[in-house]
C-alpha positions, -999 to +999 in steps of 0.1 A: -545+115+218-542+135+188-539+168+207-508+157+224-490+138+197-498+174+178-478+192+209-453+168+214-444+173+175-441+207+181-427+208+211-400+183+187-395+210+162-390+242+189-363+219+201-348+217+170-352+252+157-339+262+189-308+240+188-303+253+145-308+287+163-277+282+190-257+268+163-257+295+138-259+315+167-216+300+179-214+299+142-218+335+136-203+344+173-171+325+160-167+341+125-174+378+140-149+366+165-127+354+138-132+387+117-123+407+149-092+385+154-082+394+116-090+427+114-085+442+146-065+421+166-038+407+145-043+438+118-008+449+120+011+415+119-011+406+089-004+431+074+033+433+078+034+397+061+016+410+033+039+439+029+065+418+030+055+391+000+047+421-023+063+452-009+100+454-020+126+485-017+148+476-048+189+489-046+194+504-082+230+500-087+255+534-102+267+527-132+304+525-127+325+548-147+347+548-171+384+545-172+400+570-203+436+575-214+448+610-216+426+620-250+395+605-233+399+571-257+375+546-236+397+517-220+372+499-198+336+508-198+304+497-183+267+485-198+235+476-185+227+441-192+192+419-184+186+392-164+168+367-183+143+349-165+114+326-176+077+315-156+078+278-168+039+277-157+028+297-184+048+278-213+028+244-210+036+216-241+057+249-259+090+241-242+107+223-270+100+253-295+108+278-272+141+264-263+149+262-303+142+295-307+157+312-282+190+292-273+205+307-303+200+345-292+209+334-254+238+314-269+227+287-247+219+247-252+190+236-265+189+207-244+202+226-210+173+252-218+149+228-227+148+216-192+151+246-175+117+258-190+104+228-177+079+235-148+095+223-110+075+224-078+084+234-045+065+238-009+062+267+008+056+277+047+021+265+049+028+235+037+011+239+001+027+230-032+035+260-055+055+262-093+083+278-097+075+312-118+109+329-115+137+308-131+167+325-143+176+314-177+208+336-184+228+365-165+243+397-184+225+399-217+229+427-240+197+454-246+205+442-282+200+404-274+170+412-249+154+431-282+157+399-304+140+374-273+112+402-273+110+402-310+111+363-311+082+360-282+060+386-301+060+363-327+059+330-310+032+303-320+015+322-346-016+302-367-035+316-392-069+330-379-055+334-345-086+359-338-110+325-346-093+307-315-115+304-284-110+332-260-088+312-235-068+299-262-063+337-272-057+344-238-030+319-230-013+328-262-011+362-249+004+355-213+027+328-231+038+360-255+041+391-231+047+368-194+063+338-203+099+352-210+109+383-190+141+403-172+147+409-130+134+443-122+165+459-120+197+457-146+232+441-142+262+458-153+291+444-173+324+455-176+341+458-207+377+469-218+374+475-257+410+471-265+415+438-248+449+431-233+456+469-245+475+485-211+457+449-191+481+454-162+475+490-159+436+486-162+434+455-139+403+436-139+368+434-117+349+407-102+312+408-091+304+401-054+267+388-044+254+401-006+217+393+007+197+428+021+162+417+038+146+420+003+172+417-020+202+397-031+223+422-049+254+418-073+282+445-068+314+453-091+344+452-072+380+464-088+404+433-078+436+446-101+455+477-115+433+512-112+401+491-111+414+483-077+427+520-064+400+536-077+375+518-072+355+542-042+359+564-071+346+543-104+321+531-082+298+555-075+264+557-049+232+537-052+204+543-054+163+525-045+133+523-055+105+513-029+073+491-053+051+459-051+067+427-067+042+408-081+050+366-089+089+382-088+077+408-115+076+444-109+038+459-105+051+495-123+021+511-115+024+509-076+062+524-072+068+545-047+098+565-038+125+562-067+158+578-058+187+576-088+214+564-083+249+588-088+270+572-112+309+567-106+333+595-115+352+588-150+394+580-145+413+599-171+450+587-169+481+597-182+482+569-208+487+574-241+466+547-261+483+549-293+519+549-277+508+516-250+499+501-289+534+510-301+551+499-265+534+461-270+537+455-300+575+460-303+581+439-267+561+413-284+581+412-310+610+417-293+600+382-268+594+367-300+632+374-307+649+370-281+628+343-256+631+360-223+609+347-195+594+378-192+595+413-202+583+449-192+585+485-208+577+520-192+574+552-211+575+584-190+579+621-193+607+633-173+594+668-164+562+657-150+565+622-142+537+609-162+533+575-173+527+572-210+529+537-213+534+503-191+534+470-200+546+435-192+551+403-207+535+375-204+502+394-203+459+387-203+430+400-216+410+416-186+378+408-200+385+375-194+411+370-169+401+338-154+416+321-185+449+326-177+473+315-149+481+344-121+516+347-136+500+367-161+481+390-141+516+401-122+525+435-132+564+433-139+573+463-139+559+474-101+564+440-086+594+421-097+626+431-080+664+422-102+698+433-095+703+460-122+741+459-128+756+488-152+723+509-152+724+511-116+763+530-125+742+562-132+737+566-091+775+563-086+789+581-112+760+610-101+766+611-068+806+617-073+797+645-099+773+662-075+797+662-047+826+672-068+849+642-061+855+640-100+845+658-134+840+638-164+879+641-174+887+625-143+916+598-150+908+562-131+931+528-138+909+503-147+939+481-146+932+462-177+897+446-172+909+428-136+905+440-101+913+425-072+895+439-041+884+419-007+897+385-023+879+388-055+879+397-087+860+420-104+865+423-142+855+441-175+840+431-206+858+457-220+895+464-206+906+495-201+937+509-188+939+544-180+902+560-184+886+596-180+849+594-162+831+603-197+849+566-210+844+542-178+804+553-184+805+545-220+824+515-220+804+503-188+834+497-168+828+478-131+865+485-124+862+520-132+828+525-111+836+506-083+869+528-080+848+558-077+823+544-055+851+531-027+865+564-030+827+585-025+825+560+006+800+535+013+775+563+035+780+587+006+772+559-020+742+542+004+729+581+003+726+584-035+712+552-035+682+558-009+682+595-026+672+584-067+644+564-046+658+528-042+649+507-019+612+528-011+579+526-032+574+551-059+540+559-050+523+547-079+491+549-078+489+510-086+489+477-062+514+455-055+545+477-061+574+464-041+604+480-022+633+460-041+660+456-017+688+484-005+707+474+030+722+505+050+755+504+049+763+486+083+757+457+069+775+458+040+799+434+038+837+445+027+831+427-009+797+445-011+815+482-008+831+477-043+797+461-056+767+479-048+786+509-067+778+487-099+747+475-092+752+444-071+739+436-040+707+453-042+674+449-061+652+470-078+621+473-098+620+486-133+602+518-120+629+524-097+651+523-121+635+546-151+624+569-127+660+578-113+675+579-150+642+608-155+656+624-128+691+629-145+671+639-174+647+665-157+677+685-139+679+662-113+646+664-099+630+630-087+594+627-097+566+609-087+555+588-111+519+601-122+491+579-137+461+597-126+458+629-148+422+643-140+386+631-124+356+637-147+323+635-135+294+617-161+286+651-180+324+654-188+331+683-159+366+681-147+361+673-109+397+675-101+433+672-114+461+653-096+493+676-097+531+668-112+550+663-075+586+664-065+603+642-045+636+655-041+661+673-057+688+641-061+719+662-073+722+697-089+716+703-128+750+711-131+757+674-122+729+666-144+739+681-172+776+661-168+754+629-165+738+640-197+769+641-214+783+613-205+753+591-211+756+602-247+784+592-256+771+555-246+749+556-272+779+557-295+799+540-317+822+542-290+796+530-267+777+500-254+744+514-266+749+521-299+721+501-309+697+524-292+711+553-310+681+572-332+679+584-366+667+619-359+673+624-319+698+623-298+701+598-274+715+592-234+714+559-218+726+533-200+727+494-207+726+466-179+734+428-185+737+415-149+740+379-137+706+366-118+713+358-080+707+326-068+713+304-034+746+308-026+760+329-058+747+340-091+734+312-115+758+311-147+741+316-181+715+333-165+711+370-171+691+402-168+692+425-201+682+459-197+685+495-212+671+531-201+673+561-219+658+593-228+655+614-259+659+644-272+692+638-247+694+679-241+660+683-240+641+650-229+607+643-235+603+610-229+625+582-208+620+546-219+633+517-200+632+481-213+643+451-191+639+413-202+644+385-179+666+356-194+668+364-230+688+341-255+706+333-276+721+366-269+719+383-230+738+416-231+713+451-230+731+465-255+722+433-279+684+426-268+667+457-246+685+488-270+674+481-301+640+469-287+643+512-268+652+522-305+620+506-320+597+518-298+612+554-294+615+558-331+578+547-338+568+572-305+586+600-317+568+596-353+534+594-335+535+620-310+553+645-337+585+651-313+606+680-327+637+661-337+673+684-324+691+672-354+697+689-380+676+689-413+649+667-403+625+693-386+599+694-409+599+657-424+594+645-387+572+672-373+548+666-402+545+630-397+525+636-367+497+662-378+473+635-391+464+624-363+431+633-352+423+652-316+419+622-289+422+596-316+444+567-314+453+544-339+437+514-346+447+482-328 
């Protein structure tokens, strides 16, 4: 018996070995299988997700350039800036003295960062819960503020002894120090305009727009106003990549790749004079602060080239910030708000009749005693006059006077000048938003509206329009394009290229000119409507406007348009300054409210810029006044 129980045990245990055997045997069969499956089979699709978890190809964004008045002073600029972000997992029971030390730098609440550095949960694809290590705590902070967090973390939880700790202690101090608080691998950029509302509707503003790439949500500056807008293909420059391994959102330095730089944007120098813009707000400021007009806008320009020195409008924002105020703000006034001019708009009239010889400026016209009957209405003078030579009716601003001249030049003759001196087109500024104002063709102009458009009725301009056609009686004639681009600089300061002075047309002769010249003198006068614009050491030609705002059905009484444009040195002009408020009071006429306000700021202007004065005996005391200012250096605002 013993023999066979002593085989049947054995037999037992074969059968069991043999069975452990088989087992391991599928065991092993199914991991080498498995192993195959991983490494061979599925090699490339494992891979790929791998890749894409740590491998990331990171857009580095240009820097965008810099906008410059015409001596290279900065006006709106552009600075790298962190993202702040914080791995909550590694700050543990520290949270309430983090938050109190660096809510101050971040100038964030203590309580609103408090719970952000608290740890949150979330679960991913394969159904495992993870922590959240990548929490943005603050966009757009300064190098300077970044500095100060890393200064504050270096220093975070410090005991005495701290080498006396246990080693994880030491450890976890050190990733709570060094890993705890750190930026996004790649920088922000913030745009700044020093000067704050300093030339705002010229500058314009940005805005940031967020688009998702495979990798990648990225963050680009966009121009939305003014020159940020037109030039923006050119402020904004190309980007560039970098292809590396993100590690926990972090930026594994050592395994970059390919890093390609981005080209930064080209610089904008414009034809703005920062020091005369100062001089240009400041007095309309005051000068709103007078007279409480709804609005108001200036324009400085150089006649012979068409340069814009200075633009602004009233009321007006700070373009760092331009969310804080309502859009009326952000309209530029002086592109995109259309009036009836009245009596400055006598300049294309009286110019037209010159050029085409119909009168000389000792031409006689009745102006029939301040009332005119034409078409069954009247028309009347704030100043009668009877019998009046062309150099007079232009002085004393008489609608009798003009329209008399413009019925006899003829309605296609008059319609002509009119579309000539640029009315009723854009200027071709280089800004948005610029309107057309309103000129009809003379079929549809009414019977009435062939004794009124000669005086500045029944059309609409903008203040533009309207300085750039009194530049062109100032520069011979010649109709510029306004210019407020000057030059393209590349980031080394190279010149890239320059935008040329251009032409537009040749309105009337510069013998016709010249009469215009000599009549608008005598307007700044004492026998004149303008002789409140009328300059200590300069001679002065202009032309004021009061004119009635157009409402449904008729004009609305007691409201009024005051306006004034005029140029100086009159015989040899260097700059042309128009000045229009909308609804001033008490007072409403131009030669009341926008000609002193032109006398203000040209006086001040000619001082700064050092303007040879063509009077006599005040060469030197004027010329002098400008020589201390510094190459490129404006004053201080």
């Amino acid at each position: 018996m013993m023999p066979i129980r002593k085989t049947m045990t054995k037999l037992s245990q074969y059968r069991r070995f043999l069975s452990m055997a088989v087992l391991l045997a599928i065991a092993f069969a199914g991991l080498g299988y498995r192993l195959v499956d991983l490494q061979v089979l599925q090699h490339e699709q494992i891979r790929s997700q791998a890749a894409r978890r740590t491998e990331r190809t990171l857009v580095r964004a240009a820097r965008r350039g810099n906008i410059l008045d015409a001596h290279q002073t900065l006006l709106a600029g552009s600075q790298f800036v962190k993202t702040v972000c914080a791995d909550p997992t590694l700050i543990g029971t520290n949270r309430a003295a983090m938050a109190r030390g660096l809510a101050p730098i971040l100038q964030l609440d203590v309580a609103w960062l408090n719970q952000r550095l608290q740890p949150s949960y979330f679960t991913n694809e394969q159904g495992l819960t993870k922590s959240h290590q990548y929490v943005v705590l603050k966009n757009k902070v300064s190098t300077e503020d970044w500095d100060r967090v890393r200064e504050t973390m270096r220093r975070f939880g410090a005991v005495p002894d701290e080498k006396r700790l246990p080693r994880a202690e030491q450890a976890a101090l050190r990733a709570l120090r060094n890993s705890a608080i750190y930026t996004a691998p790649l920088d922000d950029q913030l745009r700044f305009y020093p000067h704050g509302s300093l030339a705002a509707h010229v500058l314009g503003f940005v805005s940031t727009e967020e688009y998702r790439t495979n990798q990648q949500v990225l963050v680009e500056t966009v121009g939305r106003h003014g020159v940020e807008l037109t030039q923006n293909n050119s402020l904004t420059g190309v980007a560039g990549w970098r292809e590396t391994e993100v590690l926990r959102s972090r930026e594994v330095s050592t395994f970059r790749g390919q890093d390609i730089d981005p080209r930064n944007g080209h610089n904008v120098v414009l034809t703005i004079d920062a020091g005369v813009q100062h001089i240009l707000e400041t007095e309309l400021i005051e000068a709103v602060q007078k007279y409480s007009p709804v609005g108001a806008c200036g324009i400085v320009i150089r006649p012979r080239t068409g340069d814009i020195v200075a633009m602004a409008a009233l009321p007006t924002f700070n373009p760092n910030k331009p969310g804080d105020y309502p859009m009326d703000a952000l309209r530029n006034r002086a592109i995109s708000d259309i009036y009836e001019p009245g009596s400055t708009f006598k300049i294309v009239t009286i110019a037209g009749a010159l050029n085409d010889g119909m009168v000389s400026l000792e031409s006689q016209y009745d102006c029939d005693n301040g009332h005119f009957y034409f078409a069954n209405h009247r028309l009347k003078d704030d100043h009668p006059l009877g019998l009046a030579s062309i150099e007079v009716i232009v002085a004393k601003s008489s609608n009798i006077g003009t329209a008399k001249v413009g019925l006899q030049l003829g309605k296609d003759n008059v319609y002509r000048y009119v579309k000539g001196f640029g009315f009723g087109a854009p200027t071709g500024i280089d800004l948005k938003g610029e309107v057309r104002g309103i000129v009809d063709p003379p079929g549809k102009w009414s019977q009435l509206q062939s004794s009124r458009v000669p005086i500045g009725q029944g059309v609409a301009v903008t203040p533009l329009q309207m300085v750039m056609a009194m530049s062109a009686i100032a520069n011979g004639g010649r109709l510029m394009q306004p210019r407020l681009i000057d030059r393209y600089l590349d980031e080394d300061g190279h010149e890239i290229l320059r935008t040329p002075s251009r032409v537009v047309n040749q309105v009337i002769s510069e013998t016709a000119a010249r009469q215009m010249v000599s009549a608008l003198k005598r307007v700044v006068s004492s026998n004149g409507t303008g002789i409140k614009a009328t300059m200590e050491h300069y001679s002065v030609a202009g032309k004021t406007g009061t004119a009635e705002k157009p409402g449904r059905g008729g004009y609305i009484h007691g409201k009024y348009v005051a306006s004034f444009v005029g140029f100086f040195p009159a015989d040899n002009p260097e700059l042309c300054i128009g000045i229009v408020m909308d609804d001033p009071k008490p007072v409403y006429y131009g030669g009341q409210t926008a000609a002193p306000t032109f006398r203000n700021i040209a006086e001040r202007t000619a001082k700064f810029l050092a303007i040879k004065p063509d009077l006599a005996g005040v060469e030197t005391q004027v010329a002098s006044a400008g020589t201390n200012r510094p190459s490129g250096v404006p004053p201080a605002f």
